[in-house]
DOLOMAR-318656 format. One record per residue: residue in three letters; x, y, z of N, C-alpha, C in turn. Coordinates in pm, 1 decimal. Each point is the difference from the previous one (the first is absolute). Layout:
+-----+----------+----------+----------+----------+----------+----------+----------+----------+----------+
|  aa |      n.X |      n.Y |      n.Z |     ca.X |     ca.Y |     ca.Z |      c.X |      c.Y |      c.Z |
+-----+----------+----------+----------+----------+----------+----------+----------+----------+----------+
| ALA |        X |        Y |        Z |        X |        Y |        Z |        X |        Y |        Z |
...
+-----+----------+----------+----------+----------+----------+----------+----------+----------+----------+
END
This chain:
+-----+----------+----------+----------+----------+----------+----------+----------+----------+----------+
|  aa |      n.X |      n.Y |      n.Z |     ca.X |     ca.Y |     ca.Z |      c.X |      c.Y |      c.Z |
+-----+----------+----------+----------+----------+----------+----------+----------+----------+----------+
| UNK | -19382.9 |  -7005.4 |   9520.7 |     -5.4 |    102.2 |    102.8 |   -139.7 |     61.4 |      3.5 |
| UNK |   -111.8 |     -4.7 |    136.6 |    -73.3 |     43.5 |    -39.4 |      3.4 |    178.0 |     40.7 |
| UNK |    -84.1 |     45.0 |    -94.4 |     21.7 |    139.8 |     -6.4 |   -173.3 |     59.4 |     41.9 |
| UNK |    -37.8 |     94.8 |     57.4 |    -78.8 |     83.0 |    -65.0 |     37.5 |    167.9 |      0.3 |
| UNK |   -109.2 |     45.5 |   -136.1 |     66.2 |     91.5 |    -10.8 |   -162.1 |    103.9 |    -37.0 |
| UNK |     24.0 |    123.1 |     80.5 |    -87.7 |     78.1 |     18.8 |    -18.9 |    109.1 |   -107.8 |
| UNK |    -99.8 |    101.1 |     11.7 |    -44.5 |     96.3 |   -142.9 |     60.5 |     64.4 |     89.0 |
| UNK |     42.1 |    161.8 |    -77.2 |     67.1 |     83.5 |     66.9 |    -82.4 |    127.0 |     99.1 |
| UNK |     48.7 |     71.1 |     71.0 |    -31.2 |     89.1 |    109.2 |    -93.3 |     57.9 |    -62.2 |
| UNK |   -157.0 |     13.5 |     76.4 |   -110.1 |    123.9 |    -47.6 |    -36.9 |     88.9 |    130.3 |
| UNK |    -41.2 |    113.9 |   -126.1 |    -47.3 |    136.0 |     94.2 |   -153.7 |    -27.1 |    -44.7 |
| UNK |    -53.9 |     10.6 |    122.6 |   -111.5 |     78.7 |    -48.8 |    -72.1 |     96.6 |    122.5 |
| UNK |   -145.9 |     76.1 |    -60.5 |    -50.5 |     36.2 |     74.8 |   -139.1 |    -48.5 |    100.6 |
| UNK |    -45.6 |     89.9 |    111.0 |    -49.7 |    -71.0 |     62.7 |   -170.7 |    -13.0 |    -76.2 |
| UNK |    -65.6 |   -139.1 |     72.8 |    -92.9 |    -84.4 |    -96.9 |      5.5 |    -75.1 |   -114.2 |
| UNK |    121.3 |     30.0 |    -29.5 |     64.4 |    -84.3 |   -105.7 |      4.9 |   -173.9 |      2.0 |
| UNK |     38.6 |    -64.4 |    -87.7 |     76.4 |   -142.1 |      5.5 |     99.4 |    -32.7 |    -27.2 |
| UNK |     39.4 |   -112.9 |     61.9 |    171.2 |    -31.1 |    -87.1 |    -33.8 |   -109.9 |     -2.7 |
| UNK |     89.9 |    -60.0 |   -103.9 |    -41.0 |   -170.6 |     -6.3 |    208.4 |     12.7 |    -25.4 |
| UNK |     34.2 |   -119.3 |     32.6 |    142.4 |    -39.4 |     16.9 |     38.0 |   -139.8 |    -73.2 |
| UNK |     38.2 |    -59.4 |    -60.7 |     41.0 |   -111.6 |    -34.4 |    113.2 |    -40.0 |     69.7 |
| UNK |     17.0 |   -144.8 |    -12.4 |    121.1 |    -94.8 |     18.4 |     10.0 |   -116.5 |    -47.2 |
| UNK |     98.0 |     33.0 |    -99.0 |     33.7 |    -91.6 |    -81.4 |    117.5 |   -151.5 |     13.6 |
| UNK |    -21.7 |    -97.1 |     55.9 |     56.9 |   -102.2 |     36.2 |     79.8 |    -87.7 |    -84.8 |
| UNK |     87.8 |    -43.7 |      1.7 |     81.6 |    -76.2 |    -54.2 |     79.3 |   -107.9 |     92.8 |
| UNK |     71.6 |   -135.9 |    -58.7 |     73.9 |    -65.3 |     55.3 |    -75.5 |   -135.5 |     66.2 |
| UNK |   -143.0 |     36.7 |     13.6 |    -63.6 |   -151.5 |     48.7 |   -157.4 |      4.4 |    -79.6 |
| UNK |    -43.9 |   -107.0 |     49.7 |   -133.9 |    -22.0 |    -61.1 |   -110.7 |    108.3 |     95.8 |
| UNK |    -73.5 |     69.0 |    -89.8 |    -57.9 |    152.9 |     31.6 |   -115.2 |    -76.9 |     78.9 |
| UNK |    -38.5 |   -100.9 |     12.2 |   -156.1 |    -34.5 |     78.5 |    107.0 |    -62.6 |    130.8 |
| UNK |    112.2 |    -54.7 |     17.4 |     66.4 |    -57.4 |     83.8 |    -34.5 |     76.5 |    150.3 |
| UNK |     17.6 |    127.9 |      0.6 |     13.5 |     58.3 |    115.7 |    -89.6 |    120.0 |     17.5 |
| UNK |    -87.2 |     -7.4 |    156.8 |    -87.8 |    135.4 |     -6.2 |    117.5 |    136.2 |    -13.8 |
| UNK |   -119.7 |    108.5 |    -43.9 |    105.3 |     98.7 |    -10.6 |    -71.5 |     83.9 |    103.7 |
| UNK |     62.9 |     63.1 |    110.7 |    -12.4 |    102.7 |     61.7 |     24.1 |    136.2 |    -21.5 |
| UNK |   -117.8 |    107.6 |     68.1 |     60.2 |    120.9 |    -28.8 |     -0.6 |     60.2 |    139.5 |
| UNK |    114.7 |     76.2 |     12.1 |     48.3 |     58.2 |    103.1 |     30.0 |    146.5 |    -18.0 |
| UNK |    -16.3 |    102.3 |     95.3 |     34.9 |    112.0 |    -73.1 |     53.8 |     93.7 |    137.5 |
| UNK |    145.2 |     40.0 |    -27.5 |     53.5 |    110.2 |    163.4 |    -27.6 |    114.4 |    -48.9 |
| UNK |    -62.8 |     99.4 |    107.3 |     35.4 |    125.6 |     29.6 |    105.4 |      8.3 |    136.5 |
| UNK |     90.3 |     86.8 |     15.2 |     68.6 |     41.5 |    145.3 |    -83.6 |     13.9 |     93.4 |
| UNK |   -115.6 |     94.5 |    -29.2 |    -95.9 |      4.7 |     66.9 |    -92.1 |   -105.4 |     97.5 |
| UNK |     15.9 |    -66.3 |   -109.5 |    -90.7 |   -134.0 |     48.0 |     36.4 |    -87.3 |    -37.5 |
| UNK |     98.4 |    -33.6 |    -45.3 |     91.0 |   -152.1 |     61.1 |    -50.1 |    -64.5 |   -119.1 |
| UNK |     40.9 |   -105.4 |     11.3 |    -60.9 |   -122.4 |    -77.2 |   -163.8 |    -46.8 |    -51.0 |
| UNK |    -51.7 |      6.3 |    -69.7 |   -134.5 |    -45.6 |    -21.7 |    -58.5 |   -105.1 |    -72.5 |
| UNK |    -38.4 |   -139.6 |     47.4 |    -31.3 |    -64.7 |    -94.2 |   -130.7 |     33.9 |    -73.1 |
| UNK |     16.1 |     13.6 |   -135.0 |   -116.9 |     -3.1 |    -33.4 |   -140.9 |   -118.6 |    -84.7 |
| UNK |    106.2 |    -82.1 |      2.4 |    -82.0 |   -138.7 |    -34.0 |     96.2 |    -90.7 |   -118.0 |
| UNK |    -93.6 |    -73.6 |    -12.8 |     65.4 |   -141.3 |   -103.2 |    -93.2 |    -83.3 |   -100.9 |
| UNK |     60.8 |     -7.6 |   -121.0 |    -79.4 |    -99.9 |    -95.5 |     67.9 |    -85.6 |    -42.1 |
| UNK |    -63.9 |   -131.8 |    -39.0 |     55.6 |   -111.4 |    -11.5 |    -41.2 |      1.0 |   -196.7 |
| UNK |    118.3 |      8.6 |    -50.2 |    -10.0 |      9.9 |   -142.8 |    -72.8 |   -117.6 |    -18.8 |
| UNK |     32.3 |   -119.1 |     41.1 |    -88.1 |   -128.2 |    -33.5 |   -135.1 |    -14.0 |    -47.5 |
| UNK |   -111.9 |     85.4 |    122.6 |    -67.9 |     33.4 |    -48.7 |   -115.6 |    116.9 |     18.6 |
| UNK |    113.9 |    128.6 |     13.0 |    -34.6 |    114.7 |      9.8 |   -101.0 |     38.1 |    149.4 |
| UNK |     45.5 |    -94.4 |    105.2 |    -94.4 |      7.8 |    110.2 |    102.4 |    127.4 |    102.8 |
| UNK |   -102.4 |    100.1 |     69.1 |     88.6 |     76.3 |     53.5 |    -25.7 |     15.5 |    122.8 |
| UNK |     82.5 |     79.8 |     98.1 |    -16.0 |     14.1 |    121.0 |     -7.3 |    153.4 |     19.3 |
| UNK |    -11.2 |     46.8 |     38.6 |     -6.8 |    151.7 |     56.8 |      8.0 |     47.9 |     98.3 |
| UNK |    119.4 |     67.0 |    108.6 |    -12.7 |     61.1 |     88.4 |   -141.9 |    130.1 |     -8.8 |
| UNK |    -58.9 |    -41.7 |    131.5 |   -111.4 |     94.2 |     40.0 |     26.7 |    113.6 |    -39.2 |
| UNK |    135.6 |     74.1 |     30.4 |      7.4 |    182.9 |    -30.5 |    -40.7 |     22.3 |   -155.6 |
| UNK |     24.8 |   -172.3 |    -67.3 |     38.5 |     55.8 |   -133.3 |   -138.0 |      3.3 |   -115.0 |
| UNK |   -137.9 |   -135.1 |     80.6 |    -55.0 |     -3.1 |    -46.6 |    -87.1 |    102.4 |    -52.4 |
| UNK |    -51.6 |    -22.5 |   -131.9 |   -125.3 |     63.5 |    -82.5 |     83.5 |    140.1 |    -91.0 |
| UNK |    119.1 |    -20.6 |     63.1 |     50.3 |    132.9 |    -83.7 |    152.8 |   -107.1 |   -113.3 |
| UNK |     33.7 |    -91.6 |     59.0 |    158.2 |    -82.9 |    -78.2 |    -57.8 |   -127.6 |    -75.1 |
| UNK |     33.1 |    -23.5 |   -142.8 |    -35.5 |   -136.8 |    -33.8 |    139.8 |    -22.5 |    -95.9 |
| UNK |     66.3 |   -137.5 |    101.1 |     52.5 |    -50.8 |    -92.4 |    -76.1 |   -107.7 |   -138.9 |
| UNK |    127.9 |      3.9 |    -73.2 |      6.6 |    -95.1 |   -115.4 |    131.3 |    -56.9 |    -29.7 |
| UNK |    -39.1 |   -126.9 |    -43.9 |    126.9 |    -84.4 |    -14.3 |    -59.4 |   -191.2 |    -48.4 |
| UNK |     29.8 |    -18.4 |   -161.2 |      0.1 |   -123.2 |    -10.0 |      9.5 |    -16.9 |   -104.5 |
| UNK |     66.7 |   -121.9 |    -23.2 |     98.6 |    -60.3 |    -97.4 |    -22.0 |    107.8 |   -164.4 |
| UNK |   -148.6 |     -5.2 |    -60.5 |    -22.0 |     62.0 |    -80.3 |      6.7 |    147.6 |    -10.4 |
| UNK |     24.9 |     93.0 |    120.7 |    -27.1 |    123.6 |     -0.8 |    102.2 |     81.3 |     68.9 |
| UNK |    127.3 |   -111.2 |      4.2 |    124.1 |     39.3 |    110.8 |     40.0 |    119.6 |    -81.0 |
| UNK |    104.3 |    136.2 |     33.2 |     15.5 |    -31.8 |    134.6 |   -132.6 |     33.6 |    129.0 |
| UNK |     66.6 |    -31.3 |     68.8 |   -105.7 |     87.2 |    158.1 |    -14.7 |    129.6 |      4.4 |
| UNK |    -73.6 |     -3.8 |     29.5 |    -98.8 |    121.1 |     -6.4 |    -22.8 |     56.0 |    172.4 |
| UNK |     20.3 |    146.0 |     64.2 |    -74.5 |    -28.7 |    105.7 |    -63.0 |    166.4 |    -77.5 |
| UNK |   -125.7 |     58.8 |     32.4 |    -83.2 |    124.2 |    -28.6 |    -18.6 |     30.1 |    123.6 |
| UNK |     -7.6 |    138.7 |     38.3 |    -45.6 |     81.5 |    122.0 |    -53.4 |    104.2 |    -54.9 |
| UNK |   -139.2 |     36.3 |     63.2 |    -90.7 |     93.0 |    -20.9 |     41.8 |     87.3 |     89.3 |
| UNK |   -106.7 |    114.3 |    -23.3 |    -37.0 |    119.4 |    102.0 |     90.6 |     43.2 |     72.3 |
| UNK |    168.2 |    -12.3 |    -86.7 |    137.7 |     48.0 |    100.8 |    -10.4 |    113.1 |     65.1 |
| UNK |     -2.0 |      7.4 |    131.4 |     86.5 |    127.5 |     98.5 |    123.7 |     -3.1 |      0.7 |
| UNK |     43.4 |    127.2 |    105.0 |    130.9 |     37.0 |     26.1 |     83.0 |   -139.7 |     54.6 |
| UNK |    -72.8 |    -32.9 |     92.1 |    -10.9 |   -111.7 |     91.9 |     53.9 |   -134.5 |    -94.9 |
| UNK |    -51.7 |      0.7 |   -102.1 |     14.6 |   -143.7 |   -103.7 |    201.6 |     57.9 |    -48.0 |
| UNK |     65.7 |    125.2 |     36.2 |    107.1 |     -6.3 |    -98.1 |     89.2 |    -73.1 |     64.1 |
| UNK |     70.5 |   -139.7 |    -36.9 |     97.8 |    -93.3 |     18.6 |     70.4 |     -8.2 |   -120.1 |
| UNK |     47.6 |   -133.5 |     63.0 |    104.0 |    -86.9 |    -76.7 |    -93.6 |   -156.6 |      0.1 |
| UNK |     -2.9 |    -34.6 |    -76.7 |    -89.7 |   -108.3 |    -86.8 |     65.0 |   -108.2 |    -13.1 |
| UNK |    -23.5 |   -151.5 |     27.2 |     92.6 |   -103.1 |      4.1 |    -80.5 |   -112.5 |    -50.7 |
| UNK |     50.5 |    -57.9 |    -94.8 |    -67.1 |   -138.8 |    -36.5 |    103.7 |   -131.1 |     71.2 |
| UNK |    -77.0 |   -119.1 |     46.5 |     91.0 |   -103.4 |      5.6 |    -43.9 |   -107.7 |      8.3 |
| UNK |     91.1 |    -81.4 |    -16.2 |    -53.8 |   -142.9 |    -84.9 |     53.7 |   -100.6 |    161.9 |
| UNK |   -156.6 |    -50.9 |     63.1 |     44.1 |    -68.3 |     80.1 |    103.4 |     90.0 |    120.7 |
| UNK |      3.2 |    109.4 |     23.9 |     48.3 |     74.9 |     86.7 |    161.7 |    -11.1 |    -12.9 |
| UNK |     46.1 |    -68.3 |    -82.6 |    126.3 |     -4.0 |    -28.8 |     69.0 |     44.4 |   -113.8 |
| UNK |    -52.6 |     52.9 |   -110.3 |     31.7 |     43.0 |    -72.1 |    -56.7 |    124.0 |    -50.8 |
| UNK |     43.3 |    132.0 |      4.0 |     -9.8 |    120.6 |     44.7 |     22.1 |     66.1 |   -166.3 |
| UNK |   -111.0 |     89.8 |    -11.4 |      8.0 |    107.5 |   -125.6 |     91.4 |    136.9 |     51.3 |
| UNK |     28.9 |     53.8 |    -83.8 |    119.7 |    137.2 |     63.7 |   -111.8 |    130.1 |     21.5 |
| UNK |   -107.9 |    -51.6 |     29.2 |    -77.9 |    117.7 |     57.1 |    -61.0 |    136.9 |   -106.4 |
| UNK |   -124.6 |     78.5 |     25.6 |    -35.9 |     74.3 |    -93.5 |    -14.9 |     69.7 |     82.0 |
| UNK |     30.6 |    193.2 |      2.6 |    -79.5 |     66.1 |     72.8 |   -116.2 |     11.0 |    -58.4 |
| UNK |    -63.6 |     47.8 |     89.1 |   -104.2 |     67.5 |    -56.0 |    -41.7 |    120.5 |     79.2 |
| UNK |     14.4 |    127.7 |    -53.4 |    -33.8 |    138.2 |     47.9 |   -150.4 |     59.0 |      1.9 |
| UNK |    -43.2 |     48.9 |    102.3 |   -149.5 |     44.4 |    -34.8 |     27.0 |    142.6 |     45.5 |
| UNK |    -37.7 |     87.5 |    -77.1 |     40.0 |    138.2 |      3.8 |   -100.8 |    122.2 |    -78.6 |
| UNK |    -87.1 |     51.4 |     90.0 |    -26.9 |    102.5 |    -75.9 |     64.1 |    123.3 |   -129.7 |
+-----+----------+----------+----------+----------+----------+----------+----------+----------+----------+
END
């Protein structure tokens, strides 16, 4: 069964970082890119990019660049995604997934003075 499975809910404040893990199980960890996705109500759905554990090559949605770097590969699993310089704006729900089909149970993350 493959699984992944996420670090738990963070607060922080604003200028801060969060870094999030997801920890995968059930298939071979370089097999499938992992995506990160992240909802606010506010603003719907957001992709925020993808790395290919294979060999750590990434993609980056534009909103996300120079401030998000994932990590993810065989030696350094699990995945990793980091976000800098959080605003109000950055507080969601956090999603890892493997190949868009296999879904982590989500992290908030709060940015709160």
């Amino acid at each position: 069964e493959v699984q992944l499975v996420q670090s738990g809910d963070e607060l922080r404040t604003p200028g801060a970082s969060v870094k999030i893990s997801c920890e995968t199980s059930g298939y071979t960890f370089t097999d499938y890119y992992i995506d990160w996705v992240r909802h606010d109500p506010g603003q719907g759905l957001e992709w925020m990019g993808q790395i290919d554990p294979e060999d750590g090559s990434t993609k980056y949605a534009q909103k996300f660049q120079g401030r998000v770097t994932f990590t993810a590969d065989a030696s350094t699993r699990p995945a990793y995604v980091h976000l800098d310089s959080l605003s109000a704006q950055d507080g969601a729900v956090y999603y890892c997934a493997g190949k868009l089909q296999y879904w982590g149970q989500g992290t908030q993350v709060t940015v709160s003075a």
